[in-house]
KOLGU-4560 file (N, C-alpha, C; in nm, 3 decimals, padded with zeros to 5 digits):
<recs>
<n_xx: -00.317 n_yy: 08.644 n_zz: -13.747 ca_xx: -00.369 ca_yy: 08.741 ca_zz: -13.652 c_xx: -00.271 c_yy: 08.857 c_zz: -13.644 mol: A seq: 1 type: UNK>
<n_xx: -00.341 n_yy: 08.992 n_zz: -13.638 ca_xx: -00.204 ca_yy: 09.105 ca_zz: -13.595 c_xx: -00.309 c_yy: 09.194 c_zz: -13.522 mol: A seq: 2 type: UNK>
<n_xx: -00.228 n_yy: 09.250 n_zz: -13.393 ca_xx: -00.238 ca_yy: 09.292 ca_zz: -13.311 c_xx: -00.153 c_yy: 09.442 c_zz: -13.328 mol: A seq: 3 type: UNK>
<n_xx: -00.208 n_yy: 09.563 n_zz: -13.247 ca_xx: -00.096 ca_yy: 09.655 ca_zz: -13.202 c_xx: -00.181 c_yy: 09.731 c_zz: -13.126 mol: A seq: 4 type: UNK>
<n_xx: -00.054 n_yy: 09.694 n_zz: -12.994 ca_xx: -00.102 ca_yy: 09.708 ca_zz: -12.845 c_xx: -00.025 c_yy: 09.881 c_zz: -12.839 mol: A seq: 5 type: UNK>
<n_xx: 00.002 n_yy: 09.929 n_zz: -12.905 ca_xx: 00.121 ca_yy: 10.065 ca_zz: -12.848 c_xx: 00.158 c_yy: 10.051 c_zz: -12.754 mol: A seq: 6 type: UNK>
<n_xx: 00.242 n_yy: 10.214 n_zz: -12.764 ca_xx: 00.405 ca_yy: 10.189 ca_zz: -12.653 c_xx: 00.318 c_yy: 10.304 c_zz: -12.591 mol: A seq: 7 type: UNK>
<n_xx: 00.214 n_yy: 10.306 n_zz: -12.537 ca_xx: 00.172 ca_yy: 10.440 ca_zz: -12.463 c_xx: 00.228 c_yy: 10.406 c_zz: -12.325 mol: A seq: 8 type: UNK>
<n_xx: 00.192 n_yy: 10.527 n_zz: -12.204 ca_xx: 00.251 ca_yy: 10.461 ca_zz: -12.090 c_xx: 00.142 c_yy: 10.354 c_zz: -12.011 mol: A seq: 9 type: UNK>
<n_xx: 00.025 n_yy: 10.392 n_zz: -12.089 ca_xx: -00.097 ca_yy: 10.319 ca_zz: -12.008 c_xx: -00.134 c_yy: 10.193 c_zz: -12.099 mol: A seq: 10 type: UNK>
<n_xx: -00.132 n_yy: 10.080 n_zz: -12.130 ca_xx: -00.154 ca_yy: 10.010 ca_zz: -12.265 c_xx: -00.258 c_yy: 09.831 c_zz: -12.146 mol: A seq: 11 type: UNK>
<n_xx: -00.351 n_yy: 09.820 n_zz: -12.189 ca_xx: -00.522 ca_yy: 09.749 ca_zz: -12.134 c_xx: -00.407 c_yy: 09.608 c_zz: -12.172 mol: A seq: 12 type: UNK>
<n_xx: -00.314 n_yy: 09.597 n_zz: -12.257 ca_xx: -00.309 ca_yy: 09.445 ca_zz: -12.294 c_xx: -00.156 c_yy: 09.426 c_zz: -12.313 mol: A seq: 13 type: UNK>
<n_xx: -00.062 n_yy: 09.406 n_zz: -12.263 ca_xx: 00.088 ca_yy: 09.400 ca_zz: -12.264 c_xx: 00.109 c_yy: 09.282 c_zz: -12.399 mol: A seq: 14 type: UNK>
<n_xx: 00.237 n_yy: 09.284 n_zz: -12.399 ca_xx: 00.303 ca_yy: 09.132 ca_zz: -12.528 c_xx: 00.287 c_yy: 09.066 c_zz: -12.431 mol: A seq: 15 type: UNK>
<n_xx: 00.394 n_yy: 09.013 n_zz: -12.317 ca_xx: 00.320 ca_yy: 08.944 ca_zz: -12.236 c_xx: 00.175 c_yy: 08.859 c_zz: -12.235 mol: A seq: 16 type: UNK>
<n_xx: 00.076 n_yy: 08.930 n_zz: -12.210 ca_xx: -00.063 ca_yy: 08.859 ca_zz: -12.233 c_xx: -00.105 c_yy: 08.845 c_zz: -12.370 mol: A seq: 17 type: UNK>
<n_xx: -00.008 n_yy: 08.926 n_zz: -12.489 ca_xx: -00.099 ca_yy: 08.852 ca_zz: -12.579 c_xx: 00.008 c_yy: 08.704 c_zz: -12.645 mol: A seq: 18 type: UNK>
<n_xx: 00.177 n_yy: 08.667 n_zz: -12.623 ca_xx: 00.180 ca_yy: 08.580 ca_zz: -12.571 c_xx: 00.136 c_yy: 08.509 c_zz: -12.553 mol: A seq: 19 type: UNK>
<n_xx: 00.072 n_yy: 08.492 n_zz: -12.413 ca_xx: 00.037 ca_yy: 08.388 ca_zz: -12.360 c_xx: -00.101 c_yy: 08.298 c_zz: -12.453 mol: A seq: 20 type: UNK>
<n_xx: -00.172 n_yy: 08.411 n_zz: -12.531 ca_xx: -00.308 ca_yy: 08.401 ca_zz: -12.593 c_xx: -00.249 c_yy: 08.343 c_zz: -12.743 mol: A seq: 21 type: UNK>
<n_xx: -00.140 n_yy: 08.366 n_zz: -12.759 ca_xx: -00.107 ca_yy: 08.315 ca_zz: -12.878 c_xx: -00.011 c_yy: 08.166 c_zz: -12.862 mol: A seq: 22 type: UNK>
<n_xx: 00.053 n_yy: 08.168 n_zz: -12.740 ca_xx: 00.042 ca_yy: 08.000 ca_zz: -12.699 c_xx: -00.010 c_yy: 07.905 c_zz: -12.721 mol: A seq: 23 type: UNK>
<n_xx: -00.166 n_yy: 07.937 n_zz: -12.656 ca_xx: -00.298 ca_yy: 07.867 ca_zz: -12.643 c_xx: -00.347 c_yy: 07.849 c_zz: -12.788 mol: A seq: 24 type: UNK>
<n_xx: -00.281 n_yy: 07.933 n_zz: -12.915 ca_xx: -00.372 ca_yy: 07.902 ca_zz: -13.013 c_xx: -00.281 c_yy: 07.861 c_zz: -13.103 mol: A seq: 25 type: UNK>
<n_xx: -00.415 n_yy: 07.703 n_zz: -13.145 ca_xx: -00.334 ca_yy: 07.629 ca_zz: -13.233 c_xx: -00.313 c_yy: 07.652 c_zz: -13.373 mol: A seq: 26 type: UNK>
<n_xx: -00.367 n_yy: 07.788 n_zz: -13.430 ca_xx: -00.327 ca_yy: 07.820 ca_zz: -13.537 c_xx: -00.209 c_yy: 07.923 c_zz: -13.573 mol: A seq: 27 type: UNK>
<n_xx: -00.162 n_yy: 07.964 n_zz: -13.415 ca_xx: -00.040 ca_yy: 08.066 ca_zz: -13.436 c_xx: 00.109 c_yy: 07.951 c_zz: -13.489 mol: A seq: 28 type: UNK>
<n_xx: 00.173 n_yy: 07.961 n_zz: -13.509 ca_xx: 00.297 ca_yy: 07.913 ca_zz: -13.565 c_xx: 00.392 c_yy: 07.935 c_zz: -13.562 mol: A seq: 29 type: UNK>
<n_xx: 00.371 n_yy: 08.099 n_zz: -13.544 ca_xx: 00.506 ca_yy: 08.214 ca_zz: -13.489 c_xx: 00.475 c_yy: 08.332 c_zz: -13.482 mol: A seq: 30 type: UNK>
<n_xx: 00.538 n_yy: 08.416 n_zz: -13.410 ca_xx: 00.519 ca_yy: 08.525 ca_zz: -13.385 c_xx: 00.625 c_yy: 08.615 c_zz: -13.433 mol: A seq: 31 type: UNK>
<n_xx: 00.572 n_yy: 08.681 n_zz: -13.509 ca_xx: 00.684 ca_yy: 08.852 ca_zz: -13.548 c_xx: 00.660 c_yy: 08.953 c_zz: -13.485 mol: A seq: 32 type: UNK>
<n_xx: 00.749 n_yy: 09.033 n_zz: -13.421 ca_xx: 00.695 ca_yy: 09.133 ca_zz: -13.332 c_xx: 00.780 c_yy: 09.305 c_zz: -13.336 mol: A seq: 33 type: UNK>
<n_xx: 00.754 n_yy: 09.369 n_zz: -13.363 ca_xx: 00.838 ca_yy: 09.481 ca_zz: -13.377 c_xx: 00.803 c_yy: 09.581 c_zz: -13.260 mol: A seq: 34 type: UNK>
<n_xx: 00.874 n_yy: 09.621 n_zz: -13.202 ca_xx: 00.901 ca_yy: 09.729 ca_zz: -13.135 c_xx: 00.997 c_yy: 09.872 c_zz: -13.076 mol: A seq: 35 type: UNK>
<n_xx: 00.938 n_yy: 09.899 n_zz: -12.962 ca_xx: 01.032 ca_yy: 10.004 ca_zz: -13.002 c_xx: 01.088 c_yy: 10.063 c_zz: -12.858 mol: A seq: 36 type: UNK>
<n_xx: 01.149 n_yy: 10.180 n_zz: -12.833 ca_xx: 01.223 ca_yy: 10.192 ca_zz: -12.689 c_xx: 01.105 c_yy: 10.250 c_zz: -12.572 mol: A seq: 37 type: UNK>
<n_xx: 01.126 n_yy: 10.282 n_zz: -12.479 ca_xx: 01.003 ca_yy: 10.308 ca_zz: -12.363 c_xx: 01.017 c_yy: 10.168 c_zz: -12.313 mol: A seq: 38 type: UNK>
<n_xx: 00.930 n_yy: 10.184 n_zz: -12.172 ca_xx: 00.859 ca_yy: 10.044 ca_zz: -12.150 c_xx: 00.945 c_yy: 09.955 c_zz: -12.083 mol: A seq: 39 type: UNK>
<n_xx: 00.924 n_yy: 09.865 n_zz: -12.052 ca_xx: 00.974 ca_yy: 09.704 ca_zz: -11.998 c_xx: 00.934 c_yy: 09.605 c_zz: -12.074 mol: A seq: 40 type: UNK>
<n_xx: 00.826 n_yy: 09.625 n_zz: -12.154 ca_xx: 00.716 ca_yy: 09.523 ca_zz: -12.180 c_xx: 00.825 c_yy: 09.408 c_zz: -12.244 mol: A seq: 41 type: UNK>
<n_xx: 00.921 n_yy: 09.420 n_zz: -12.385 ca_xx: 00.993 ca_yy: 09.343 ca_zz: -12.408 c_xx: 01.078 c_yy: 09.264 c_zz: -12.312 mol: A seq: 42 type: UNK>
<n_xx: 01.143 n_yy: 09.345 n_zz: -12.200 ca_xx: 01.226 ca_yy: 09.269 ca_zz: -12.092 c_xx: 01.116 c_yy: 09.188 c_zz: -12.023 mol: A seq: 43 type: UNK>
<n_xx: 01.002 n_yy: 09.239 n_zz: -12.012 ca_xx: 00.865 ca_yy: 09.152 ca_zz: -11.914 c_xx: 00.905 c_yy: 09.002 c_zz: -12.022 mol: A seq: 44 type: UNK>
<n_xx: 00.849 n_yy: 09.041 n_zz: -12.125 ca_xx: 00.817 ca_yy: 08.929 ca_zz: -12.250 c_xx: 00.925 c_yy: 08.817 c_zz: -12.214 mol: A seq: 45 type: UNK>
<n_xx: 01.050 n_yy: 08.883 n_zz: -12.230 ca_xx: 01.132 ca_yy: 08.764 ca_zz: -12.269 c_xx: 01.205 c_yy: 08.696 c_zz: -12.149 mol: A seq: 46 type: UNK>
<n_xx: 01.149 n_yy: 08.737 n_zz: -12.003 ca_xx: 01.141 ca_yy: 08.681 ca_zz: -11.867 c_xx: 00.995 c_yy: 08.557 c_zz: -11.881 mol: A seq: 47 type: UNK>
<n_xx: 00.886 n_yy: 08.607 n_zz: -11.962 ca_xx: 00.798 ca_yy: 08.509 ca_zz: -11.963 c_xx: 00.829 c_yy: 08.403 c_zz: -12.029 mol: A seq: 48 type: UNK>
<n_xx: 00.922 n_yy: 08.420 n_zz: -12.177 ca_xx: 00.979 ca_yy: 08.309 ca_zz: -12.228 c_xx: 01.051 c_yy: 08.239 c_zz: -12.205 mol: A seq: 49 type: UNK>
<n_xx: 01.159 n_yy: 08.257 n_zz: -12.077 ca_xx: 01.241 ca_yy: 08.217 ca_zz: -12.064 c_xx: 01.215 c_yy: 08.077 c_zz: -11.922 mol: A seq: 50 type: UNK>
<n_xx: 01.078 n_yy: 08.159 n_zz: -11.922 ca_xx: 01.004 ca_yy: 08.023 ca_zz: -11.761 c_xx: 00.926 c_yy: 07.946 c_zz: -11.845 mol: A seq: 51 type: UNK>
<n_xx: 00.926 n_yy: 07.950 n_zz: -11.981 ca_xx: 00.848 ca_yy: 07.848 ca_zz: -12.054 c_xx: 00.755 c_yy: 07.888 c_zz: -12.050 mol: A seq: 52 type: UNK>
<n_xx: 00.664 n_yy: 08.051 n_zz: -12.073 ca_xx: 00.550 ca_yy: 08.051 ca_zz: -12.093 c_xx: 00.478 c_yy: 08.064 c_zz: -12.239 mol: A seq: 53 type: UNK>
<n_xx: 00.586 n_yy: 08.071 n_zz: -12.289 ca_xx: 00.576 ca_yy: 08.110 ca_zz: -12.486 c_xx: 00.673 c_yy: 07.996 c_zz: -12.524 mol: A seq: 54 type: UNK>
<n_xx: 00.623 n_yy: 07.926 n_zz: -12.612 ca_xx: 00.712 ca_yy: 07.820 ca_zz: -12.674 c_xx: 00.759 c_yy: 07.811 c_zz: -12.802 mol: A seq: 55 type: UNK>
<n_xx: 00.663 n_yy: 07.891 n_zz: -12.866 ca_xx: 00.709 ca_yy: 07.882 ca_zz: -13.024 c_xx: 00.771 c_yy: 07.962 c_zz: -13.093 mol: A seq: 56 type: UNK>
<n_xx: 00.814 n_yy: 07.962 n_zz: -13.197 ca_xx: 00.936 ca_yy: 08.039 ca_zz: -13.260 c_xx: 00.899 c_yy: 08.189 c_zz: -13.287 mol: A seq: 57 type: UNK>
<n_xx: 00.959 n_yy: 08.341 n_zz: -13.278 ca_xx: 00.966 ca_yy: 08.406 ca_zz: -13.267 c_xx: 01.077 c_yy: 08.492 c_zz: -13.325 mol: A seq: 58 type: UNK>
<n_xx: 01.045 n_yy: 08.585 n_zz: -13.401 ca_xx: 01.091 ca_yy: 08.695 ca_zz: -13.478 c_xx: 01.099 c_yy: 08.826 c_zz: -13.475 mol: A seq: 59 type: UNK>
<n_xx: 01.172 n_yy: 08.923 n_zz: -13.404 ca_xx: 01.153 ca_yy: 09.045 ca_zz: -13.370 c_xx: 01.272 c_yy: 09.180 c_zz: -13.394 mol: A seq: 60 type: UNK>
<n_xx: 01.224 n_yy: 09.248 n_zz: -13.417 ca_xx: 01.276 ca_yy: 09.406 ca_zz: -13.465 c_xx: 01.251 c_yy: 09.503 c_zz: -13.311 mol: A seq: 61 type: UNK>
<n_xx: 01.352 n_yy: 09.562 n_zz: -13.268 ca_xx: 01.328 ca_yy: 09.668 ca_zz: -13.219 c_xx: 01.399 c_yy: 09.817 c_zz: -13.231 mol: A seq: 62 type: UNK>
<n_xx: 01.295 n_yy: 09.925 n_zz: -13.297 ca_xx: 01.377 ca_yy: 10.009 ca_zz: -13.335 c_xx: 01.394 c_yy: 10.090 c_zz: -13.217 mol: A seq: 63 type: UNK>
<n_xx: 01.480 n_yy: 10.173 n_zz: -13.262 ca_xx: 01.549 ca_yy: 10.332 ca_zz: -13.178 c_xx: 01.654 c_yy: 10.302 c_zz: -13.066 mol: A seq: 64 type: UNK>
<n_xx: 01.754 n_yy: 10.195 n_zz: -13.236 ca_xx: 01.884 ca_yy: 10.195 ca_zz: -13.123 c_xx: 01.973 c_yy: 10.298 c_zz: -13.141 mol: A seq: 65 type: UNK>
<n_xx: 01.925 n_yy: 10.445 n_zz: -13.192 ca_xx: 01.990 ca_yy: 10.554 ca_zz: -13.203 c_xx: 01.959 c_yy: 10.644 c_zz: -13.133 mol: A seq: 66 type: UNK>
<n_xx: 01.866 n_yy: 10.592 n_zz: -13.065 ca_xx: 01.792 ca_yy: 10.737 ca_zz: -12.982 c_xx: 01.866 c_yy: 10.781 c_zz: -12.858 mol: A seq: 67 type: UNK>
<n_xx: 01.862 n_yy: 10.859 n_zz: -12.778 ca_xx: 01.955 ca_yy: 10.918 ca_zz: -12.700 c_xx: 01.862 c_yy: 10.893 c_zz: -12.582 mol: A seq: 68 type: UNK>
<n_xx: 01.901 n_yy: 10.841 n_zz: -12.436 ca_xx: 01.868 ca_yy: 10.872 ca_zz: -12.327 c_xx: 01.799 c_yy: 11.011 c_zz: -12.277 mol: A seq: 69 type: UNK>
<n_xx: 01.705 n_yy: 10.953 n_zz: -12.212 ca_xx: 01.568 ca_yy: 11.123 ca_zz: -12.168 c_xx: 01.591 c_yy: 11.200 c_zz: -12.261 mol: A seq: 70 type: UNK>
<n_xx: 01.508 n_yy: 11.150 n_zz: -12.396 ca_xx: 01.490 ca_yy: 11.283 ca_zz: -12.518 c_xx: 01.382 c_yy: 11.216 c_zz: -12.548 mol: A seq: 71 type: UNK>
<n_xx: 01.241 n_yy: 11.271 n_zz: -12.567 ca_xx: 01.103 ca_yy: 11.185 ca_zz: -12.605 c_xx: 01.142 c_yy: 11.120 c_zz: -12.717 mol: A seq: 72 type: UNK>
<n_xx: 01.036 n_yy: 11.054 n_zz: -12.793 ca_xx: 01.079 ca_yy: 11.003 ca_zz: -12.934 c_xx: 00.912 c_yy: 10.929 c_zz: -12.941 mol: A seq: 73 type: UNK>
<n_xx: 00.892 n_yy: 10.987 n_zz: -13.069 ca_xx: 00.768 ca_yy: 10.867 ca_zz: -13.147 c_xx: 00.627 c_yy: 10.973 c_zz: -13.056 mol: A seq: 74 type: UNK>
<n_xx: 00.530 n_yy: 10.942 n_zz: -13.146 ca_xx: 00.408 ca_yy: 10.996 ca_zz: -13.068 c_xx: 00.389 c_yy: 10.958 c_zz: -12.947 mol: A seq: 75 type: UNK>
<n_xx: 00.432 n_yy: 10.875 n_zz: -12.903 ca_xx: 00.392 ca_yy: 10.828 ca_zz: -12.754 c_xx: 00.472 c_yy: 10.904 c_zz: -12.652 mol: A seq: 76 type: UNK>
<n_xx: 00.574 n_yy: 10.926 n_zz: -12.701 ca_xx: 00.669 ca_yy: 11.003 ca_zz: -12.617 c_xx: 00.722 c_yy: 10.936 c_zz: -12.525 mol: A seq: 77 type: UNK>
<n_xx: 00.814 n_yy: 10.815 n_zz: -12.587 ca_xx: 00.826 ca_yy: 10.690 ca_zz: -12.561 c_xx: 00.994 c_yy: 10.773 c_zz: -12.503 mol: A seq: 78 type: UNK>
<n_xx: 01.021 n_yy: 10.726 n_zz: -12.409 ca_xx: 01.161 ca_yy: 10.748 ca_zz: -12.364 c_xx: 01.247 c_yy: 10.674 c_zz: -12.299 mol: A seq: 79 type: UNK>
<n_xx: 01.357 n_yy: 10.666 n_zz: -12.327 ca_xx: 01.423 ca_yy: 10.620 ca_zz: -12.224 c_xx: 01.535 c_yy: 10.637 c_zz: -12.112 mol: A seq: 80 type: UNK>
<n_xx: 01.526 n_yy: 10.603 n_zz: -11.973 ca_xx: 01.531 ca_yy: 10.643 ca_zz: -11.828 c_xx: 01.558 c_yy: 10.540 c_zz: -11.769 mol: A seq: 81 type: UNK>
<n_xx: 01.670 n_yy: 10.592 n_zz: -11.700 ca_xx: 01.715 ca_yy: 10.532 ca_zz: -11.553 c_xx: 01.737 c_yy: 10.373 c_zz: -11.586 mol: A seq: 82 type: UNK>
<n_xx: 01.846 n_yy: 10.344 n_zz: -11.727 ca_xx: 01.950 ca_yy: 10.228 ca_zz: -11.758 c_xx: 01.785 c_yy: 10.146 c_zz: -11.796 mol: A seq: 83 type: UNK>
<n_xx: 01.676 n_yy: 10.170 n_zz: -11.888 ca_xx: 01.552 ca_yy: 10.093 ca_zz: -11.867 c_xx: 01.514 c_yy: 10.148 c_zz: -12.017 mol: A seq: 84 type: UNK>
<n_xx: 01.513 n_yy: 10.043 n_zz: -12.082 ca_xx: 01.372 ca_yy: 10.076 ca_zz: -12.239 c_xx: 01.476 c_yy: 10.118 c_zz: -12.351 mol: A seq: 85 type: UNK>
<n_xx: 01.573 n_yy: 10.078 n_zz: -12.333 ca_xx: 01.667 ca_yy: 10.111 ca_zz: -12.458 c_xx: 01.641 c_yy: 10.023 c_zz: -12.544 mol: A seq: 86 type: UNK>
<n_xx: 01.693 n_yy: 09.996 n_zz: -12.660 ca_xx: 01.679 ca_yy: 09.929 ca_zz: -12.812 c_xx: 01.757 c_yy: 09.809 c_zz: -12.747 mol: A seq: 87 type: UNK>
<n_xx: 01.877 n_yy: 09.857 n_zz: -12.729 ca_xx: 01.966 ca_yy: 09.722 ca_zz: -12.681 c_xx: 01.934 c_yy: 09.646 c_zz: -12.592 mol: A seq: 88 type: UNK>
<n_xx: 01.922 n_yy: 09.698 n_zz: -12.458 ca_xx: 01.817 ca_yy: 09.611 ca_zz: -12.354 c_xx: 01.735 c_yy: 09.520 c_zz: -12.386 mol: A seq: 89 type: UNK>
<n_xx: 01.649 n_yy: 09.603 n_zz: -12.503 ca_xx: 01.511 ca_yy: 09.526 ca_zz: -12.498 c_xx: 01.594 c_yy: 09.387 c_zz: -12.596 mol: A seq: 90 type: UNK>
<n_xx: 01.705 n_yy: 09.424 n_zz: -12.700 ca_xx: 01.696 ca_yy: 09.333 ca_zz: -12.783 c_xx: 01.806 c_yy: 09.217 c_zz: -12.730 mol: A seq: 91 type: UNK>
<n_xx: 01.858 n_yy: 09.269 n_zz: -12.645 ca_xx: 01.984 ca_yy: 09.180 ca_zz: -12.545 c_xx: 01.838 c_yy: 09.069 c_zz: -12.483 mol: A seq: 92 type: UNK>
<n_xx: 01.787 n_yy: 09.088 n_zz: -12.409 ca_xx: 01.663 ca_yy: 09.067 ca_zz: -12.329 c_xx: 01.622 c_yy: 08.899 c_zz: -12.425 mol: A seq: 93 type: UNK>
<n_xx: 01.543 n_yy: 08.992 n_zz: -12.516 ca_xx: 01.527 ca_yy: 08.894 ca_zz: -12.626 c_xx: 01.567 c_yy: 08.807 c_zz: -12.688 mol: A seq: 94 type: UNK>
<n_xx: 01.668 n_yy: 08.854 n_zz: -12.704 ca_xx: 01.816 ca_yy: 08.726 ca_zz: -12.748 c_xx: 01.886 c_yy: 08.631 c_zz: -12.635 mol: A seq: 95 type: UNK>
<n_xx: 01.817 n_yy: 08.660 n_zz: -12.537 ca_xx: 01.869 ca_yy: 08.568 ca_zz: -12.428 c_xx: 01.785 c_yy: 08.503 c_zz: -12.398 mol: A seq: 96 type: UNK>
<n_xx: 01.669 n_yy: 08.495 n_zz: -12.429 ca_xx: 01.508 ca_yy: 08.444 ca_zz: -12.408 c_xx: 01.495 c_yy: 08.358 c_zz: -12.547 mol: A seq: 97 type: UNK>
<n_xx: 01.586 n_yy: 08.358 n_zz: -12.630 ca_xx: 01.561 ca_yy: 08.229 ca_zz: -12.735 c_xx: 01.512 c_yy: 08.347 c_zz: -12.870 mol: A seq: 98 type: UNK>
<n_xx: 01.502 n_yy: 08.461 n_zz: -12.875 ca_xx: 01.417 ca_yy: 08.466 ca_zz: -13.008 c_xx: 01.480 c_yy: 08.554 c_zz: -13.093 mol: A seq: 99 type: UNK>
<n_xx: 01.480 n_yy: 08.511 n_zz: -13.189 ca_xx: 01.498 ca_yy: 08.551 ca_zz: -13.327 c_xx: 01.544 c_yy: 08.713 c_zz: -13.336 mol: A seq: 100 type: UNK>
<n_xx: 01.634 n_yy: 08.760 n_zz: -13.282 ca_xx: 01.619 ca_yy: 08.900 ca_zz: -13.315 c_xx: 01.725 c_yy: 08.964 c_zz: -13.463 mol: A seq: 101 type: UNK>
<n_xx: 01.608 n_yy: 09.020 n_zz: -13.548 ca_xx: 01.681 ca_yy: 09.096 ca_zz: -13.661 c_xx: 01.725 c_yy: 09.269 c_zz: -13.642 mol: A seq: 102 type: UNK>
<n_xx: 01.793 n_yy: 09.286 n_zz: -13.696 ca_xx: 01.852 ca_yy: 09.401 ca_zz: -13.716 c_xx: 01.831 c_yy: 09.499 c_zz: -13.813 mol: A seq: 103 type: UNK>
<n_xx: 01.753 n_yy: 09.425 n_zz: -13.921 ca_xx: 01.692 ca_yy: 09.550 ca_zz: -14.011 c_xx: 01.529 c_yy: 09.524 c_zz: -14.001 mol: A seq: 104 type: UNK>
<n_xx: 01.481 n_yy: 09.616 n_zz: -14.029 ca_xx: 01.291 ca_yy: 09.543 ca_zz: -14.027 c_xx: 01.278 c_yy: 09.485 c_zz: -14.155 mol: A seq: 105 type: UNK>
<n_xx: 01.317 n_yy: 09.515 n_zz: -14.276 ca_xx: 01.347 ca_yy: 09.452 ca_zz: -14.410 c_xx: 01.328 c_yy: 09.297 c_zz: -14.446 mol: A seq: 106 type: UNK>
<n_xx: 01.432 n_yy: 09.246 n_zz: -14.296 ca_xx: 01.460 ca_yy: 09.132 ca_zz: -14.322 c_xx: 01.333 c_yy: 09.019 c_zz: -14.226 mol: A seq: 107 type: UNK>
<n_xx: 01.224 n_yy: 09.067 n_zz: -14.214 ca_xx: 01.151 ca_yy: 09.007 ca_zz: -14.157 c_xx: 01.089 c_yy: 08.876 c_zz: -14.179 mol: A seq: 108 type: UNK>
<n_xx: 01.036 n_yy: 08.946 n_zz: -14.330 ca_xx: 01.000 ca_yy: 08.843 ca_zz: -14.411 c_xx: 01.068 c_yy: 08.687 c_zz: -14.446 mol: A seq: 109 type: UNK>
<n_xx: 01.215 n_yy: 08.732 n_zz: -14.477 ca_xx: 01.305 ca_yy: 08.603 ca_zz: -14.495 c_xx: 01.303 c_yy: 08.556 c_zz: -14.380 mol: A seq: 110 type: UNK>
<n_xx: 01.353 n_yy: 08.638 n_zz: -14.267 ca_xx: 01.395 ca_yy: 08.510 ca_zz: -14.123 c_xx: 01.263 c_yy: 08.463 c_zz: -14.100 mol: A seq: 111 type: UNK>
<n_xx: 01.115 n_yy: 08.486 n_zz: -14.141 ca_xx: 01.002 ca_yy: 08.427 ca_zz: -14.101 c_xx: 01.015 c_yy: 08.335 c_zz: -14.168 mol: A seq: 112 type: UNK>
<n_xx: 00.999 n_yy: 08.306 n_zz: -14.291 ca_xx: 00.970 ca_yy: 08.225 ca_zz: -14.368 c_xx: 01.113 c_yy: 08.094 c_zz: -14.361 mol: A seq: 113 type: UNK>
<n_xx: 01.226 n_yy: 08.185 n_zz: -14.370 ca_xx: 01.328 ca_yy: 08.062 ca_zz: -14.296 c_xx: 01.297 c_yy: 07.979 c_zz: -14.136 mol: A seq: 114 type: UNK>
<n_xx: 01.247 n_yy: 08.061 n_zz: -14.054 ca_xx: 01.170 ca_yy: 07.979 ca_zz: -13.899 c_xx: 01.068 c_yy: 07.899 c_zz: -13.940 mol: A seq: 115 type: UNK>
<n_xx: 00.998 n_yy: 07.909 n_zz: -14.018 ca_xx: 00.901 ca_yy: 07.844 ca_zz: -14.071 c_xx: 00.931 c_yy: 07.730 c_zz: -14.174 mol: A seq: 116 type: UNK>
<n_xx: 01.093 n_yy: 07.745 n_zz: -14.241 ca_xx: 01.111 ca_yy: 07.634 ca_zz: -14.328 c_xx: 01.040 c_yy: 07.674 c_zz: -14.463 mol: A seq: 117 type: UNK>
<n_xx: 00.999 n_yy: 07.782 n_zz: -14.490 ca_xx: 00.899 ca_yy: 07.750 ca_zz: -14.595 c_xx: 01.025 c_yy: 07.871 c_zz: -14.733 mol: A seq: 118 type: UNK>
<n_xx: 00.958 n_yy: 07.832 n_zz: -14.857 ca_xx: 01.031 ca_yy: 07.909 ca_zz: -14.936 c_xx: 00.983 c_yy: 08.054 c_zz: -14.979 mol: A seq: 119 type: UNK>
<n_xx: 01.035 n_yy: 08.082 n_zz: -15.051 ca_xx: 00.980 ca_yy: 08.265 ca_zz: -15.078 c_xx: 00.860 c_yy: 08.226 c_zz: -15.220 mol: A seq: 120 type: UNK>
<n_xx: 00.705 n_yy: 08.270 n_zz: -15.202 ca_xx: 00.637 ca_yy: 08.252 ca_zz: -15.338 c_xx: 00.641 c_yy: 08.341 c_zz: -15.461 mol: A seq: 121 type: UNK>
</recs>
């Protein structure tokens, strides 16, 4: 399954809820997730993981750990404000919530397939 909810400021379906929808389903296995600065949604996320509402293994990228405080960035005009939605935050957040966080997007593929145990075809 792939999903993309954007980083707008208004977004119908958070990670959070889709999460929780990918919990419930017994064909998910893991989740890879990339994102980016703006938002809470990642700090939301990895407060939900951390009360046990997501259980399974997890893999994630978040870019624009170069971006500068209140300067837009990305079509959404995704920013970040007031110590909230930075790269690091979100990926500190994450890494304290149990999941997988990589540092290049490159390397997605391998740390999936290593969470998964499985080999490269």
């Amino acid at each position: 399954t792939a999903i993309g909810m954007g980083g707008d400021t208004f977004v119908g379906t958070t990670l959070r809820d889709f999460l929780a929808l990918f919990e419930k389903d017994p064909e998910t296995e893991m989740v890879a997730f990339f994102g980016e600065i703006g938002t809470t949604m990642e700090e939301d996320a990895a407060e939900f993981i951390k009360g046990g509402g997501f259980t399974k293994p997890m893999v994630a990228y978040v870019a624009g750990v170069h971006a500068r405080p209140n300067v837009r960035f990305g079509h959404a005009g995704a920013m970040i404000s007031r110590g909230t939605g930075s790269a690091q935050a979100k990926r500190a957040a994450l890494r304290g919530a149990g999941v997988r966080v990589i540092e290049h997007f490159g390397e997605i593929g391998r740390v999936a397939r290593e969470i998964l145990g499985r080999s490269q075809a």
